[in-house]
C-alpha positions as CSV (number, residue, x, y, z in Angstrom):
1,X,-63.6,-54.0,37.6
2,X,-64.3,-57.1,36.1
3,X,-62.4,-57.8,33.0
4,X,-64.4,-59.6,29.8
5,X,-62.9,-62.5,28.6
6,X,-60.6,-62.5,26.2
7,X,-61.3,-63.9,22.3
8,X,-59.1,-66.1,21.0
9,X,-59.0,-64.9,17.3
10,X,-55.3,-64.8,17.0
11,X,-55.0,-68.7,18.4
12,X,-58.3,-69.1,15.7
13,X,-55.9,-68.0,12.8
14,X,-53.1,-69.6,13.8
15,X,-55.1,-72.9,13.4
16,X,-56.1,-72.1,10.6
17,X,-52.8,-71.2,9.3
18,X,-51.4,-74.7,10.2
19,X,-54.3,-76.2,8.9
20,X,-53.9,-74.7,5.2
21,X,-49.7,-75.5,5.5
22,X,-50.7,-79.1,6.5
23,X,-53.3,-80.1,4.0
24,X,-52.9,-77.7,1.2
25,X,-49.3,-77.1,0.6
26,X,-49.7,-79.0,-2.6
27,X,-52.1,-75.8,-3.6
28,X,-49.8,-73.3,-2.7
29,X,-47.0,-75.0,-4.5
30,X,-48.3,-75.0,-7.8
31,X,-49.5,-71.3,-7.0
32,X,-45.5,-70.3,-6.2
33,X,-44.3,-72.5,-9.2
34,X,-46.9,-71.0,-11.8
35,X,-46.8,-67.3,-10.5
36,X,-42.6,-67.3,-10.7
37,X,-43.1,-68.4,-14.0
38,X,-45.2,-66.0,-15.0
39,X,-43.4,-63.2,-13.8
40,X,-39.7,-64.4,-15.0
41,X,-41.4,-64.7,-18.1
42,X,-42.8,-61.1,-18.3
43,X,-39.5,-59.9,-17.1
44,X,-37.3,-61.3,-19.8
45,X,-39.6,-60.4,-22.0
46,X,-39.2,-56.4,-20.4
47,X,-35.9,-56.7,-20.1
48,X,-35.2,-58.7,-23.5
49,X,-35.1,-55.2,-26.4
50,X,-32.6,-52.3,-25.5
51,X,-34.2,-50.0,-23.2
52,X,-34.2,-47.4,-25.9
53,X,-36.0,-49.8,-28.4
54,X,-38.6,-50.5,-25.8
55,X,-38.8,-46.6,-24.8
56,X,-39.6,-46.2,-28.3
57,X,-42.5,-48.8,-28.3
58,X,-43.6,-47.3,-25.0
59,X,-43.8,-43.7,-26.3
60,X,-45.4,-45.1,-29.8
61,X,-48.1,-46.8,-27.8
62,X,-48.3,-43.4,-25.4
63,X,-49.4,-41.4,-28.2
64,X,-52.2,-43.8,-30.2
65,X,-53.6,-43.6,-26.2
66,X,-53.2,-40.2,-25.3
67,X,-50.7,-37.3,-26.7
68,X,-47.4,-36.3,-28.4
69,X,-47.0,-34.5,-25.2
70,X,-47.9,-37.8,-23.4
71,X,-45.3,-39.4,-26.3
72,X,-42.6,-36.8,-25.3
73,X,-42.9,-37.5,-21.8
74,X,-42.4,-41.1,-22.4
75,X,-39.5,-40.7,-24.8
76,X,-37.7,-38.3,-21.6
77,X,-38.8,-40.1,-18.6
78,X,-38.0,-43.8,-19.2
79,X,-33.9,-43.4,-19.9
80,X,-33.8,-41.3,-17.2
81,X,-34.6,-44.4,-15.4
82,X,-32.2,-45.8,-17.2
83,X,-29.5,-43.3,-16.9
84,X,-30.1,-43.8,-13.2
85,X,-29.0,-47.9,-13.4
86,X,-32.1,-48.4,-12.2
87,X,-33.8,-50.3,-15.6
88,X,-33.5,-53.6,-14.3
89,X,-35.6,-53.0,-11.2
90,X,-38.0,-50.7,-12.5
91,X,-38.7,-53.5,-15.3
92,X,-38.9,-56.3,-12.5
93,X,-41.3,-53.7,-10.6
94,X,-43.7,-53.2,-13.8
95,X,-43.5,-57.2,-14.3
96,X,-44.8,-57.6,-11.1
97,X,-47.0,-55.0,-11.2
98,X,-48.7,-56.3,-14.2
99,X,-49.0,-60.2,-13.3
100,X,-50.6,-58.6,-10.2
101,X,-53.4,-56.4,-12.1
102,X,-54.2,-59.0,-14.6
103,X,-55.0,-61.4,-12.0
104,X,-56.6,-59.1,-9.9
105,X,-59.0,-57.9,-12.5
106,X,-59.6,-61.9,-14.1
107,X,-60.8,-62.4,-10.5
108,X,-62.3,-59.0,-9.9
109,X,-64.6,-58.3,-12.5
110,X,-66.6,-61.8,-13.1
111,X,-66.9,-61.5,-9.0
112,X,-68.1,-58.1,-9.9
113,X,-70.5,-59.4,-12.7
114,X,-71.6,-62.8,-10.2
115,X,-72.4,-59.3,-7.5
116,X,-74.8,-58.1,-10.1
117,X,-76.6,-61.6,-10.6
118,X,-76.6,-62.9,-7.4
119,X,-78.1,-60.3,-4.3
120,X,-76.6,-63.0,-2.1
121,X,-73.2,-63.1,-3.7
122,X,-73.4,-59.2,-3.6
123,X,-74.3,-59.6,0.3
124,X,-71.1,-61.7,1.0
125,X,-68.8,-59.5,-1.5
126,X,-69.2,-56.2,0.4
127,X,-68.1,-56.9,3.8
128,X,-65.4,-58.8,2.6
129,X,-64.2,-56.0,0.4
130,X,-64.4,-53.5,3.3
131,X,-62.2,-55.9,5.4
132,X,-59.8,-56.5,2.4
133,X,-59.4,-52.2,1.7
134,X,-59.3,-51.1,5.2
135,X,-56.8,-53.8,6.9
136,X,-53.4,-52.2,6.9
137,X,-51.3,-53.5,3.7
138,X,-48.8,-55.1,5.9
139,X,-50.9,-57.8,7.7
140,X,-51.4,-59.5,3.7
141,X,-47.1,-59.9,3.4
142,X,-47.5,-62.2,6.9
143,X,-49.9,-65.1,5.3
144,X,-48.0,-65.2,2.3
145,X,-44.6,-65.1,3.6
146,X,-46.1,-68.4,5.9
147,X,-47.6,-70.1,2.7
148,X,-45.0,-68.9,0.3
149,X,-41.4,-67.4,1.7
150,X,-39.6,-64.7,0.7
151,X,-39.6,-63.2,-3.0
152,X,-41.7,-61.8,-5.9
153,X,-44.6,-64.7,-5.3
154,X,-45.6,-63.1,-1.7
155,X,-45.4,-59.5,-3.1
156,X,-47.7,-60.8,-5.7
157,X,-50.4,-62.4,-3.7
158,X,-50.2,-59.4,-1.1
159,X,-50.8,-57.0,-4.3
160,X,-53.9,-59.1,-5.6
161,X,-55.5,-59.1,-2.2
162,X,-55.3,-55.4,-1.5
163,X,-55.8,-53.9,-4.8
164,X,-58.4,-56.5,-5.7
165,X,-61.6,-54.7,-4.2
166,X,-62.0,-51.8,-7.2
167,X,-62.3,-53.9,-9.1
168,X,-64.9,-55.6,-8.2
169,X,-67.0,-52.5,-6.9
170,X,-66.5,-50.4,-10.1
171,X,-67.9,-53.2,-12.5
172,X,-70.4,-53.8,-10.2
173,X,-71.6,-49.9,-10.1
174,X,-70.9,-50.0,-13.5
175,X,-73.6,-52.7,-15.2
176,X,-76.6,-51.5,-12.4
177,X,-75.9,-48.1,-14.0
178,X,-76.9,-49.2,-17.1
179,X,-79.9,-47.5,-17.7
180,X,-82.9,-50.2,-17.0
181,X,-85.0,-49.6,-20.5
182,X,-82.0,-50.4,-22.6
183,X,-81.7,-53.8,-20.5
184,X,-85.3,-54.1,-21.2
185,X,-85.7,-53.2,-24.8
186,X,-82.6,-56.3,-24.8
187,X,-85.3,-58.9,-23.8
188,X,-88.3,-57.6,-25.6
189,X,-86.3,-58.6,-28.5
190,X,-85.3,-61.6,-27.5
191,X,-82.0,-61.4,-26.6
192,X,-80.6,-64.3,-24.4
193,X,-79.3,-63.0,-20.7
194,X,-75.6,-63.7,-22.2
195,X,-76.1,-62.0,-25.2
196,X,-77.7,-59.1,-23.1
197,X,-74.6,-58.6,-20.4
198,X,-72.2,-59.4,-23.3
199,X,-73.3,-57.0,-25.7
200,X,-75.3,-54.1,-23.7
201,X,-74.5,-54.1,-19.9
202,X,-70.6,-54.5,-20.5
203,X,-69.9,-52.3,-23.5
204,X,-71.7,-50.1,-21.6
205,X,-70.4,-50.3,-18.1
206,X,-67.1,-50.8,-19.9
207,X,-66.0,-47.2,-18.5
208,X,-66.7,-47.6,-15.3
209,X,-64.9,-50.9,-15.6
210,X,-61.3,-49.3,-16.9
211,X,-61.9,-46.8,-14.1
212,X,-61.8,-50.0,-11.9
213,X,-58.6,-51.4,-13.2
214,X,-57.0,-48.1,-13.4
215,X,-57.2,-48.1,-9.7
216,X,-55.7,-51.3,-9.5
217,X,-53.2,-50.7,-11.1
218,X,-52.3,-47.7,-9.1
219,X,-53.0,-49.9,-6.0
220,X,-50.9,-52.5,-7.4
221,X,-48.1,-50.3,-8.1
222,X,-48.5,-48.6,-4.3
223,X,-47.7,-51.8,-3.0
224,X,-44.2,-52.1,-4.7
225,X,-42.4,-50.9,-1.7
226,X,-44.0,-52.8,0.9
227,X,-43.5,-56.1,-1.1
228,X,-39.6,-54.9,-1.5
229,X,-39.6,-55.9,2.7
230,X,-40.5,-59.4,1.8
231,X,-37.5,-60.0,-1.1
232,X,-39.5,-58.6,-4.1
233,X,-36.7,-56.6,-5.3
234,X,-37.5,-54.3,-8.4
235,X,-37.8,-50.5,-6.7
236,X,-39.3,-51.0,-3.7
237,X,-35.6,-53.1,-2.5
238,X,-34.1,-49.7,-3.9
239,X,-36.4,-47.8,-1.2
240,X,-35.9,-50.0,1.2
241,X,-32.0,-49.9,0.8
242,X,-32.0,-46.3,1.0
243,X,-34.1,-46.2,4.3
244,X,-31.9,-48.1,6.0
245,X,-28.9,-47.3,4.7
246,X,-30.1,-43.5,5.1
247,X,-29.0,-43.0,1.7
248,X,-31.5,-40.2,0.7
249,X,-30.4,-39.7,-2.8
250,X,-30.4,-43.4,-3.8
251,X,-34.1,-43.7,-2.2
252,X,-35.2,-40.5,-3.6
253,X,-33.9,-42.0,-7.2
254,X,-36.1,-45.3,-6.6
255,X,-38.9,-43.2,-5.6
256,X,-38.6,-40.8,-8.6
257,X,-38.1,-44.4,-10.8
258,X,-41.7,-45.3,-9.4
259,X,-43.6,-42.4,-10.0
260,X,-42.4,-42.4,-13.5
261,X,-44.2,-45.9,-13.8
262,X,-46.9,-44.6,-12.0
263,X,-47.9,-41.5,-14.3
264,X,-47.4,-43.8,-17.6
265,X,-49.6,-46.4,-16.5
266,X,-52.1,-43.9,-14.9
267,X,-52.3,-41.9,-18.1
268,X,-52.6,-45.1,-20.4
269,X,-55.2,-46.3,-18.6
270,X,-56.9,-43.1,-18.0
271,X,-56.8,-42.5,-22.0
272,X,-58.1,-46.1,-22.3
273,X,-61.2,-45.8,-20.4
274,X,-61.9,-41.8,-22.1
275,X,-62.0,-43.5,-25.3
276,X,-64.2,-46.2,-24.1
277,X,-66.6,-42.9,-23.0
278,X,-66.2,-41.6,-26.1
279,X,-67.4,-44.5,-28.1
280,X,-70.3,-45.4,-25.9
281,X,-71.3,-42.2,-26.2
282,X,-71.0,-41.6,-29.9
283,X,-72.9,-44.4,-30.4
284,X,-76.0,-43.0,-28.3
């Protein structure tokens, strides 16, 4: 049986690939310089205070969000981290965690806004989103590894390109589920298109939105292990260490470390966008 000819896509993106190293290293330069930066900065900052100062700013900020139970949690789960010697990683883990989200959601939700505009910008968004969540977390660390080596900076742009996508969906669901007649009484009075998205589809949509970057943050912190493979450090080099050292109790620490992290910043963020419910509501 005749066999169909093979497509060349790999030998396309290899191409491509040499291309972008031969014309815009320059671009990826200043991307690796800035983004180390930025994330040496957030870690000193982290890792500046005494962890039990910064526990205690942690649990003071977990219950104006959320709880004293939240509060208590906060006050007991974070020096356990620390009584397992595992502070400095799980700081350098939420550092890059962080830089990851913010940039993810400055891109995300104007892209999502732009989707709401645009039907032709929302036309081009959606397939590329579907590509971006369903291809396997791995294939992002080989592109950045090529353009930017081994370290946080790769872990960083493989985090922003997969948890990038909620983003970018939820604000979009969010503003065309504004209801239509609140748009609409907007322009009978007058109000100019920015004034209307500013002040009525935003605040509304806004939680919807925080749903969004609650999800990339979760997607974001998901990715920690994987971007330990590439030199990341923080916990996911603790995994890592114990996986192939077989050193169960050492990995299981890491992974305990992590879903610490995980439950704080799910719970913030939750809280966040419940009171962002609240207040749209109680002003209906």
């Amino acid at each position: 049986m005749a066999e169909l000819p093979r497509v060349p896509i790999g030998r396309w993106i290899d191409s491509a690939v040499e291309w972008l190293e031969e014309n815009a290293e320059w671009v990826f330069d200043y991307t690796s310089d800035f983004l180390s930066w930025l994330i040496e900065l957030i870690e000193s900052f982290l890792m500046w205070p005494n962890p039990l100062i910064l526990t205690a700013a942690f649990a003071a900020f977990a219950w104006w969000v959320r709880s004293k139970p939240f509060a208590l949690f906060t006050v007991l789960a974070f020096p356990l981290i620390d009584s397992m010697r595992l502070w400095e990683q799980a700081m350098s883990s939420l550092a890059l965690v962080l830089v990851a989200s913010v940039i993810a959601v400055a891109v995300g939700v104007p892209l999502g806004i732009a989707a709401t505009r645009s039907p032709l910008v929302s036309r081009v968004t959606r397939p590329a989103l579907d590509f971006m969540q369903t291809m396997p977390a791995f294939v992002y660390l080989i592109p950045a590894i090529v353009f930017f080596g081994l370290g946080e900076v790769p872990g960083v742009v493989a985090t922003v390109v997969f948890s990038l996508p909620p983003s970018v969906r939820l604000t979009e669901l969010g503003i065309r589920q504004v209801d239509p007649e609140v748009v609409e009484a907007g322009h009978a009075f007058g109000s100019p298109p920015r004034q209307i998205l500013t002040r009525i589809q935003i605040p509304l949509a806004l939680p919807t939105i925080m749903a969004g970057i609650n999800q990339v943050i979760m997607l974001a912190l998901s990715m920690v292990v994987i971007a330990g493979i590439v030199g990341a450090g923080g916990l996911g080099a603790v995994v890592l260490r114990g996986i192939t050292t077989l050193d169960v109790g050492r990995g299981f620490e890491g992974g305990l470390a992590i879903v610490i992290l995980a439950i704080f910043l799910d719970r913030s963020t939750s809280s966040v966008s419940e009171r962002a419910f609240r207040r749209q509501h109680a002003g209906n």
